[in-house]
C-alpha positions as CSV (number, residue, x, y, z in Angstrom):
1,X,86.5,70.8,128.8
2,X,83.2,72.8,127.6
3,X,84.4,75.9,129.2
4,X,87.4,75.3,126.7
5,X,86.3,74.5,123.7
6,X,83.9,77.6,124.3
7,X,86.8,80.1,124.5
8,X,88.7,79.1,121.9
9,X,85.0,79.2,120.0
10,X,85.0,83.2,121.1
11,X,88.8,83.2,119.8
12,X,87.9,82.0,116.3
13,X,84.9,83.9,115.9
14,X,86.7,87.2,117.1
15,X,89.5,86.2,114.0
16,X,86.7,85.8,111.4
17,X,85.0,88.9,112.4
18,X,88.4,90.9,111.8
19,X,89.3,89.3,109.4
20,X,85.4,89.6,107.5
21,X,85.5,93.7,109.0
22,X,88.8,94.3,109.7
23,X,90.2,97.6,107.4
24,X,93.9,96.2,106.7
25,X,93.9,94.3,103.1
26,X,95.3,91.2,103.8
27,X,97.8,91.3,100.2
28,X,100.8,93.3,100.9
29,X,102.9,95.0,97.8
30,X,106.1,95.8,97.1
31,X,105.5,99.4,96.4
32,X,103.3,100.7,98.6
33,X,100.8,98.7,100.9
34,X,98.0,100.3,102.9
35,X,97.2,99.4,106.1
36,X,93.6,100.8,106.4
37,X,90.2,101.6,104.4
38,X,90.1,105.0,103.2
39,X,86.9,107.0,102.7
40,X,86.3,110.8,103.0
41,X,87.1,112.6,105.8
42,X,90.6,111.2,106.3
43,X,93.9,112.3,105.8
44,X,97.2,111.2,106.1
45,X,100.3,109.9,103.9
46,X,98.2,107.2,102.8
47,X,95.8,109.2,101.6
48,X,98.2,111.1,99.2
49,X,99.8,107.7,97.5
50,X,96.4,107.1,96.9
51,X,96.1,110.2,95.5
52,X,98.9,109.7,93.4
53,X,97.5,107.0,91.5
54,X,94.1,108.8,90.9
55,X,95.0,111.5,89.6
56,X,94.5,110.5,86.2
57,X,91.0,110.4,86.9
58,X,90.0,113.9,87.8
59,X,87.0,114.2,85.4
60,X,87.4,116.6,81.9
61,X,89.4,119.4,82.6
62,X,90.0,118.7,86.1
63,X,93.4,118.2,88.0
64,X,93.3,116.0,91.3
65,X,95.2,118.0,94.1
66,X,98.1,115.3,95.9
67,X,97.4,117.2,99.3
68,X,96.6,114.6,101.7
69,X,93.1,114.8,102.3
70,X,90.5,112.7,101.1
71,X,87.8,115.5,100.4
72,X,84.8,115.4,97.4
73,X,87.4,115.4,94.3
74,X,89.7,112.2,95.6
75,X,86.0,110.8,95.9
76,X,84.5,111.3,93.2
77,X,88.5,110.1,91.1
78,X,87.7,107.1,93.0
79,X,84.4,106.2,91.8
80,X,85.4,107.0,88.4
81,X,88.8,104.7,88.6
82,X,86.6,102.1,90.6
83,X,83.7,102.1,87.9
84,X,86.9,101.7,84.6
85,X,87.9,98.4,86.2
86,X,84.4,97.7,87.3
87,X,84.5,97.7,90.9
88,X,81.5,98.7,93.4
89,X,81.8,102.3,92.8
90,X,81.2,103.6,96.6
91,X,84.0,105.6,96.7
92,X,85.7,104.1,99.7
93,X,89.2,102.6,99.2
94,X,89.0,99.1,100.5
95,X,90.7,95.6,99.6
96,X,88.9,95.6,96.0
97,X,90.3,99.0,95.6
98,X,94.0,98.3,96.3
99,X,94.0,95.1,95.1
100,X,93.7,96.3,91.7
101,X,96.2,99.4,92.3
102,X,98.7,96.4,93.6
103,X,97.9,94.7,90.1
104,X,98.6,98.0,88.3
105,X,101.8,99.2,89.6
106,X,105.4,97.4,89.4
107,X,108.1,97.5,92.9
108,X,109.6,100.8,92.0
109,X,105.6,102.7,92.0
110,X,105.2,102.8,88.3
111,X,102.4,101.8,86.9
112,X,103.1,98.8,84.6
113,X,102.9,100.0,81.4
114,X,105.0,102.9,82.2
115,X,108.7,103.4,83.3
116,X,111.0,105.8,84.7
117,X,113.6,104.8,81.7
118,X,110.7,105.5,79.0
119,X,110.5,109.4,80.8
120,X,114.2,109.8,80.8
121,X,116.5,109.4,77.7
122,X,118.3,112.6,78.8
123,X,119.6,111.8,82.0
124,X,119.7,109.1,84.2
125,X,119.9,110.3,87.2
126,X,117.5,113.0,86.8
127,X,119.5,116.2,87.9
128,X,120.5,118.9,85.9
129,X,116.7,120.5,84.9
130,X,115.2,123.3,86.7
131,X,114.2,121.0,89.9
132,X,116.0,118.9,92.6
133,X,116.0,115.3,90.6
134,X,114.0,114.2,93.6
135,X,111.0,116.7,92.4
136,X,111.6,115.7,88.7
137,X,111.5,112.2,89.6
138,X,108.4,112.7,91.2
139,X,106.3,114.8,88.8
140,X,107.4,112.0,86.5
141,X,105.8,109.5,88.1
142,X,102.3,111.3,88.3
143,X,102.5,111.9,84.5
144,X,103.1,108.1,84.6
145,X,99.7,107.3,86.4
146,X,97.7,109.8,84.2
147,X,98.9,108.1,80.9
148,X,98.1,104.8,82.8
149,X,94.5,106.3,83.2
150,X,94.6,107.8,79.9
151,X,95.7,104.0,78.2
152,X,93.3,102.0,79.6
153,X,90.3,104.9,78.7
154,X,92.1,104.0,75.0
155,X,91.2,100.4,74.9
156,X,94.4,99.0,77.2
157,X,96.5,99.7,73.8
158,X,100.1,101.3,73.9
159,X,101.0,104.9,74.3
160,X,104.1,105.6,72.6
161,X,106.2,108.5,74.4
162,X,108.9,110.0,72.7
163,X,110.0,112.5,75.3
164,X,110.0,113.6,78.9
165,X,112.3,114.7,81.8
166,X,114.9,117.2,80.1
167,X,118.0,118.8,82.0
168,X,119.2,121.8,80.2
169,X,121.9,120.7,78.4
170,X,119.3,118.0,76.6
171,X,116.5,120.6,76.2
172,X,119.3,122.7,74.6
173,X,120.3,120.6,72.6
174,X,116.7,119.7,70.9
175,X,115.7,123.5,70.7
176,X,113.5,123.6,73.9
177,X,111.9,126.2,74.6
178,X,113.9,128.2,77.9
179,X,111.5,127.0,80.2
180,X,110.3,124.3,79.0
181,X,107.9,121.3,81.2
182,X,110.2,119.1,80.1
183,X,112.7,120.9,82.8
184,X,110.8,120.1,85.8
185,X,109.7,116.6,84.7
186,X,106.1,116.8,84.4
187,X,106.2,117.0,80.7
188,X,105.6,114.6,78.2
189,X,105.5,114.2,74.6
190,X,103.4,111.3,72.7
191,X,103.6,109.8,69.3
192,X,101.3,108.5,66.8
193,X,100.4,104.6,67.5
194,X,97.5,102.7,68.1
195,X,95.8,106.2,68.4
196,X,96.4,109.4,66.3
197,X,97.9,112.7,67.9
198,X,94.5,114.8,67.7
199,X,92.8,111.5,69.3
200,X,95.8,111.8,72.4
201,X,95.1,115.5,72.7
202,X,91.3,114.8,73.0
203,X,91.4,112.2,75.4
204,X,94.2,114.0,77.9
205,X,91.6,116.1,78.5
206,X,90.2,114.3,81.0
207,X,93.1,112.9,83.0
208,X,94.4,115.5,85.0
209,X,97.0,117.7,82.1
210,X,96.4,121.3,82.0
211,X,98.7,121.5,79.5
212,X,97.9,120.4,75.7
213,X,99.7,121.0,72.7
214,X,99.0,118.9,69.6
215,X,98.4,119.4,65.8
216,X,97.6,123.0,65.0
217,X,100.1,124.3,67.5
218,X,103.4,125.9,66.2
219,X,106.2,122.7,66.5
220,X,103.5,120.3,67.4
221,X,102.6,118.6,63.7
222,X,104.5,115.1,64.7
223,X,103.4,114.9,68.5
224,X,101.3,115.9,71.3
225,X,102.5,117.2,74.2
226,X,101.2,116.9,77.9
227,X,102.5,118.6,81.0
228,X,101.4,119.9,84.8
229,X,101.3,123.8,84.1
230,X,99.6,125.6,87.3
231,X,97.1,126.7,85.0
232,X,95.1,125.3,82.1
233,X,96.4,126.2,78.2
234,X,95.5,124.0,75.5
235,X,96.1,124.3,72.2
236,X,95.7,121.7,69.0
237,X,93.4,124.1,66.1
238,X,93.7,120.6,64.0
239,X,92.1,118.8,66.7
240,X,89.6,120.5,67.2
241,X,90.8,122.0,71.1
């Protein structure tokens, strides 16, 4: 009977150990769940969601590559996501970590204050630009995940967009310029609201957009305008950038 008790002793001690060390989260999402603690060095699929919903965090004129390895920059976006929602800021993706990611994203891998609808007015199903919809889609959603990083940086207070994914047709028919962001769905345009446009343009400055176009920029007076360009270009004279 001793002997017995005494292994199923081991059994429950070997549970709490995993379940104390273990690197799974125990909360699964409906999104996106990860399965293991993330920390530099490592690569993988997982890395790259994660990734995904750092990169608004990048640091002043930075832009977080989505390549799938956990180097020095997805560290150091890490410790600056980790120390806005005041978490230990170690810089290892753990159950703190992705508990709050699971708290700031909806089913569909938006963040919550953003949706593919508020991107799109143009066309639903997001074909017609100068990428596959699937690419559009995509570069929407990281736009999504920087203004999420870019809101709460703003006091957690709306961000009012007024455009983003055009096809051609739409981007015609608003005077877009020929190749426009807008066509490839990594560009968006913000309104005044809580926050005034030069205020936008100064703070997207340090979540991940190398492009900036605000006040002071020729067609710019009644918005700012973000986007993914390959290389850095901002321009708002009224701003002060």
């Amino acid at each position: 009977m001793l002997q017995r008790f005494g292994s199923i002793a081991t059994a429950l001690s070997i549970v709490l150990v995993g379940l104390v060390f273990g690197s799974a989260p125990a909360q699964a999402d409906g999104c996106y769940t990860w399965t293991r603690t993330l920390s530099q060095g490592a690569t993988g699929a997982d890395v790259r969601q994660l990734q995904i919903r750092l990169s608004g965090y990048p640091g002043y004129g930075g832009v977080l590559a989505l390549d799938s390895e956990f180097g020095p920059a997805t560290r150091s976006a890490l410790i600056r996501f980790q120390q806005a929602y005041g978490l230990a800021a170690d810089g290892v993706a753990g159950s703190a970590t992705y508990s709050k990611l699971y708290a700031l994203q909806d089913d569909d891998c938006t963040p919550v204050n953003f949706s593919y609808a508020e991107l799109n007015r143009c066309n639903s199903d997001w074909s017609g630009g100068k990428v596959s919809a699937s690419t559009a889609k995509f570069n929407a959603l990281v736009s999504m995940w920087k203004l999420q990083a870019m809101r709460h940086a703003l006091g957690d207070q709306p961000i009012t967009v007024t455009s983003g994914f055009r096809s051609i047709a739409c981007n015609n028919a608003v005077g877009g310029a020929a190749d426009s962001r807008h066509l490839y769905g990594d560009a968006v345009d913000l309104g005044a609201g809580p926050h005034s446009l030069c205020r936008l343009a100064q703070q997207a400055r340090y979540h991940g957009f190398n492009g900036i176009l605000g006040p002071g920029y020729p067609g710019h007076g009644d918005h700012t305008h973000v986007d993914h360009r390959s290389s850095r270009f901002w321009s708002a004279s009224q701003c002060g950038i």
